[in-house]
C-alpha positions as CSV (number, residue, x, y, z in Angstrom):
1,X,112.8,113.8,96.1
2,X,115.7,113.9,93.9
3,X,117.8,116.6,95.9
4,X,116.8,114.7,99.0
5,X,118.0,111.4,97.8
6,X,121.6,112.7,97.0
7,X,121.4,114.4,100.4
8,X,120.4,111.4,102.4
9,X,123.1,109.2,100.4
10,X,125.7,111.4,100.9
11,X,125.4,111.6,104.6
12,X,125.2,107.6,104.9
13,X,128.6,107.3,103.1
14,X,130.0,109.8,105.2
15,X,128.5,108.3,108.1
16,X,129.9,105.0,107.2
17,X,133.5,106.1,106.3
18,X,133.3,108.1,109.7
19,X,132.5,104.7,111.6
20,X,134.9,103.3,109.8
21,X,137.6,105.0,110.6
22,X,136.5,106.3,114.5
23,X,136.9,102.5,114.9
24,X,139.8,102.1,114.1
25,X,139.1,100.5,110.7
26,X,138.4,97.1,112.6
27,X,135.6,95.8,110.5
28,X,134.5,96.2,107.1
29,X,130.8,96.0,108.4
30,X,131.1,99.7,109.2
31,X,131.2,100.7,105.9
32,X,127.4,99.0,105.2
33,X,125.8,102.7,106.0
34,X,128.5,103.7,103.4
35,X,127.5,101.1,100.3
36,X,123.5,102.2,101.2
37,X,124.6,105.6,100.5
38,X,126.6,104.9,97.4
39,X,123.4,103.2,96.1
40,X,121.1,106.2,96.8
41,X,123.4,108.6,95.3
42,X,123.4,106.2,92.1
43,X,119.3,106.3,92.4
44,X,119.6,110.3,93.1
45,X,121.8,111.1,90.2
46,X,119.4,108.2,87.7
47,X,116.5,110.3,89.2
48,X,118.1,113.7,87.4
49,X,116.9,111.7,84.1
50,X,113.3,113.0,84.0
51,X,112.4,109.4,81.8
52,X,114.1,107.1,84.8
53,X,112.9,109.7,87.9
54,X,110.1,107.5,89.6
55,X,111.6,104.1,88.9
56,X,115.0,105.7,90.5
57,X,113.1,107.2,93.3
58,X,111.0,104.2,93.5
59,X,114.5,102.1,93.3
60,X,115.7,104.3,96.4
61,X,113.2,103.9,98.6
62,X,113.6,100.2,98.2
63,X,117.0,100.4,99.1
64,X,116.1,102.4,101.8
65,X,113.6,99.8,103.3
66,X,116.3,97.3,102.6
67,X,118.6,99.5,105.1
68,X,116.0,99.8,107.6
69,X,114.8,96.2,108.3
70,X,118.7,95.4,107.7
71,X,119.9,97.8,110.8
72,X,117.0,96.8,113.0
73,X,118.9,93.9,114.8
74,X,121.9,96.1,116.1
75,X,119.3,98.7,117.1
76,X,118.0,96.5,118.9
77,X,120.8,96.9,121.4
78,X,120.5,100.4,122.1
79,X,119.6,99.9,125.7
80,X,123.2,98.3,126.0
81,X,125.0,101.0,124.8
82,X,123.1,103.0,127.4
83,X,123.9,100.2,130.1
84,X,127.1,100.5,129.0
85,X,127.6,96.7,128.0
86,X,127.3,97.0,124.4
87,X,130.0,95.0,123.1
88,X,130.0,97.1,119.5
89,X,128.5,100.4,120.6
90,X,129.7,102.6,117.5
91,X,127.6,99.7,115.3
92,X,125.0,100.1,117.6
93,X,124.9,103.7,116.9
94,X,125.9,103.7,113.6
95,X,123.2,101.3,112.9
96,X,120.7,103.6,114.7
97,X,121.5,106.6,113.0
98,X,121.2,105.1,109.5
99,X,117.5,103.7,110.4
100,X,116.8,107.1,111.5
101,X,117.7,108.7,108.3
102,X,116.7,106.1,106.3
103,X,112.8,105.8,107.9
104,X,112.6,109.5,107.8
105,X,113.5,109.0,104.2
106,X,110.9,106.6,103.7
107,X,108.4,108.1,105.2
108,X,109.2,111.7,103.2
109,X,109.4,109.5,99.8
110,X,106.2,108.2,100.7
111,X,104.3,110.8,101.3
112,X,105.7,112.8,98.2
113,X,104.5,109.4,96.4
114,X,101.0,109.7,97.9
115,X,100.3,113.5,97.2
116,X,101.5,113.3,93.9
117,X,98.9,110.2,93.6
118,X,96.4,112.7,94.9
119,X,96.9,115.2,92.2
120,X,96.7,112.7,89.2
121,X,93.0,111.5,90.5
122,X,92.1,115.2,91.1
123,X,88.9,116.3,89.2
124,X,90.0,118.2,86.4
125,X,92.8,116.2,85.5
């Protein structure tokens, strides 16, 4: 989960800087994928620490509900960007593409969290 969590907060920066600057650096908003990022790399690089690895992971998947129930709103408008009446269609994208790396995240973090549950209760153990 470690490696994973440095990998998923490195491409939110860079997905954020990238909106950032493909729109013509109009709004500071488009750099919210970027700070998400920057937060998971923090928990990626805490989670190196063998004695801070599951409250870091824990930490990250946190965040990464936090980004997920954050971007649903814009995402919401994804039929407009389709319709072509979005009025902000690269932060309806943007904002699409962070929940989809961010759910995939959760739902990877999760299931790491569960079969590692499973192992501990294992007889034997």
């Amino acid at each position: 989960m470690t490696a994973l969590t440095l990998l998923v907060g490195a491409v939110l920066t860079l997905a954020g800087i990238a909106g950032y600057a493909l729109s013509g650096a109009a709004s500071l908003t488009a750099l919210i994928p970027s700070a998400v990022g920057v937060l998971l790399l923090i928990c990626g690089l805490l989670a190196r620490n063998a004695k801070m690895h599951r409250h870091a992971i824990h930490a990250g998947l946190l965040i990464a509900l936090l980004g997920v129930l954050g971007s649903l709103r814009n995402v919401a408008g994804i039929g407009e960007v389709f319709a072509g009446t979005a009025e902000r269609p690269a932060a309806v994208i943007l904002s699409t593409v962070m929940l989809l790396v961010l759910a995939l995240y959760l739902a990877l973090g999760i299931g790491s969290f569960l079969k590692a549950r499973r192992r501990k209760a294992a007889p034997g153990r």
